[in-house]
C-alpha positions as CSV (number, residue, x, y, z in Angstrom):
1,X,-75.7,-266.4,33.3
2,X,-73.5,-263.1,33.6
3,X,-70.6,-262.4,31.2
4,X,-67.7,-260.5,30.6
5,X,-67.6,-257.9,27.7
6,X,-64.0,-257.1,26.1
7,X,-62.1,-256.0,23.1
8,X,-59.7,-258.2,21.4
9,X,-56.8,-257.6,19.5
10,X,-54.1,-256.2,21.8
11,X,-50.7,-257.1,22.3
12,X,-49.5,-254.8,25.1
13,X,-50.9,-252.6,28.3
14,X,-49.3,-249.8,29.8
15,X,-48.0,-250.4,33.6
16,X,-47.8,-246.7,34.3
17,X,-48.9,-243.1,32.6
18,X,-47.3,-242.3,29.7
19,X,-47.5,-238.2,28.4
20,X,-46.2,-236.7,25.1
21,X,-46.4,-233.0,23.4
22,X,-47.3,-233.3,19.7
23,X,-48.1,-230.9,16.9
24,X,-51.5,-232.2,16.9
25,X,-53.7,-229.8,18.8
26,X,-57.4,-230.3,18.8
27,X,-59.6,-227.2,18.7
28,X,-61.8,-228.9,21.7
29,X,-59.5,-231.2,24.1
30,X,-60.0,-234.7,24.3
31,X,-61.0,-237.1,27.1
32,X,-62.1,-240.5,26.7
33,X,-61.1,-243.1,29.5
34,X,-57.6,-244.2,28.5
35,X,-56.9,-241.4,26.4
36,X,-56.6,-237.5,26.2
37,X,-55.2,-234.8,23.8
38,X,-55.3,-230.8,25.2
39,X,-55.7,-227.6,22.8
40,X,-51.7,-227.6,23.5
41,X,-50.9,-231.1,21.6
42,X,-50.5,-233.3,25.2
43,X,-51.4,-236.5,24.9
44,X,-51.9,-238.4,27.9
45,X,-52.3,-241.9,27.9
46,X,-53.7,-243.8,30.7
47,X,-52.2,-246.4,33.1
48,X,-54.1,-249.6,31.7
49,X,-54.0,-248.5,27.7
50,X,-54.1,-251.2,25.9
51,X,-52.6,-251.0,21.7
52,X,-51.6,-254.2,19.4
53,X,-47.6,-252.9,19.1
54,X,-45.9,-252.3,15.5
55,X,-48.1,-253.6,13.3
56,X,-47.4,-255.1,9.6
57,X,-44.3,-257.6,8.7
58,X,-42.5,-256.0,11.1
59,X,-41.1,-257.0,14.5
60,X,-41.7,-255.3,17.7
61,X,-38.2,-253.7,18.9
62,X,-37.7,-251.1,21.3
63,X,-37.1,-248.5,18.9
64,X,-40.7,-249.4,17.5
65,X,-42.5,-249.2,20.6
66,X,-43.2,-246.0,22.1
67,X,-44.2,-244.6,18.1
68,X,-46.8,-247.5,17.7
69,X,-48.0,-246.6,21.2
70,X,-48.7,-243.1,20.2
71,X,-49.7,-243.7,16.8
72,X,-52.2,-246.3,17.9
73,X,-53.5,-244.0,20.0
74,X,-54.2,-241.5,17.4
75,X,-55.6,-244.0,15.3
76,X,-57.9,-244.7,17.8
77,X,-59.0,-241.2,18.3
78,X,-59.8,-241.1,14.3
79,X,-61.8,-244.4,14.8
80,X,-63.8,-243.0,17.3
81,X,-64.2,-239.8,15.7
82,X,-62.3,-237.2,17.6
83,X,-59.9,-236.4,15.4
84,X,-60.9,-235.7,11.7
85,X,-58.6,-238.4,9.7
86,X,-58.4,-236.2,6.5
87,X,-56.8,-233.9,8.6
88,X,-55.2,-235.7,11.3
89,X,-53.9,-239.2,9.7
90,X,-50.7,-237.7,7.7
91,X,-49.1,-235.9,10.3
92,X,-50.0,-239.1,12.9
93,X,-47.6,-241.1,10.4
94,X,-45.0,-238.5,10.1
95,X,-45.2,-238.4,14.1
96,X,-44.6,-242.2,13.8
97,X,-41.5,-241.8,11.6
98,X,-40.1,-238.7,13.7
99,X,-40.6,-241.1,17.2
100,X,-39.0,-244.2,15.7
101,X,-35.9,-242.1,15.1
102,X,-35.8,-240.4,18.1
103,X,-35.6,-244.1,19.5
104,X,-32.5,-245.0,17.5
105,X,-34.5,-247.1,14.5
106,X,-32.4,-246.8,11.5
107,X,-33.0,-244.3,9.0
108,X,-34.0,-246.7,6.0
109,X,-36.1,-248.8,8.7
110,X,-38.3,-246.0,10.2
111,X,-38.6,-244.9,6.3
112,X,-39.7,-248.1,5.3
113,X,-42.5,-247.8,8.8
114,X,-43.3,-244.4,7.3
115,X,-44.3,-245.8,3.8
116,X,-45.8,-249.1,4.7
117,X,-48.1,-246.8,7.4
118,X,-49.0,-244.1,4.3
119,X,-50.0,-247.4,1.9
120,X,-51.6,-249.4,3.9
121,X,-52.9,-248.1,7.2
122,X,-55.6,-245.7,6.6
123,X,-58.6,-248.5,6.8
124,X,-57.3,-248.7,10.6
125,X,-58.2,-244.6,11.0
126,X,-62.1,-245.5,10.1
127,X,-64.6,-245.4,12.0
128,X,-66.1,-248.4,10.7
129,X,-63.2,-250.2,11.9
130,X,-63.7,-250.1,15.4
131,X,-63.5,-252.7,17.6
132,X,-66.5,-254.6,18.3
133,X,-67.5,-255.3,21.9
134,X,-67.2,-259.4,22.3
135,X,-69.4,-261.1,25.4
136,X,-68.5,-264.6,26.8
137,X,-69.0,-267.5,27.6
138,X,-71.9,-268.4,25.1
139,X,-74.9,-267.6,25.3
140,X,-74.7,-265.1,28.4
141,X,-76.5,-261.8,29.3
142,X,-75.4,-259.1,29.2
């Protein structure tokens, strides 16, 4: 019997191209299917992208959306090993914070984002928490 194989766990898909200068800058670009970061800090994510939204006891508000987009995306590129976390994960939280402002969160809000990200988020930067690739219906081949 032939089966699907998917990745669950998401919220949200982008409906068009989304692109974004940061001050992360990788020494080698960065080009996997959905998602891309240049020597210059652009990240490019693709139309299809698919993230989970704010995450935490939080609620997903407009001013929260385009920061966990990106930082979802960074997480994912520290998951998959592109970007070294030690390195990377910090400033991907501060990015967070900066983008949640921009976006009109308030002040004591996005701080609140910023701290619950620096506590209790770095498990989602490691590798060993990638997403498993899930088959159905039961029992099919792949």
């Amino acid at each position: 019997m032939p089966c699907i194989a998917y990745n669950s766990g998401y919220k949200y898909q982008l409906k068009e191209p989304y692109a974004v200068t940061l001050e992360i800058r990788p020494v080698v670009p960065i080009d996997t299917d959905y998602v891309k970061l240049d020597g210059d800090g652009r990240l490019s994510l693709a139309k299809g992208y698919a993230w989970d939204g704010p995450s935490g006891p939080t609620i997903d508000t407009l001013s929260f959306m385009r920061a966990s987009l990106v930082h979802d995306a960074l997480y994912q590129l520290m998951r998959e090993g592109h970007l070294d976390k030690a390195r990377t994960r910090e400033l991907a939280d501060r990015i967070l914070r900066r983008i949640c402002l921009e976006d009109g969160m308030w002040s004591l809000r996005a701080w609140w984002v910023y701290q619950g990200v620096r506590l209790f988020a770095d498990p989602a930067a490691d590798p060993a928490a990638r997403r498993p690739v899930q088959r159905a219906p039961k029992g099919c081949r792949a």
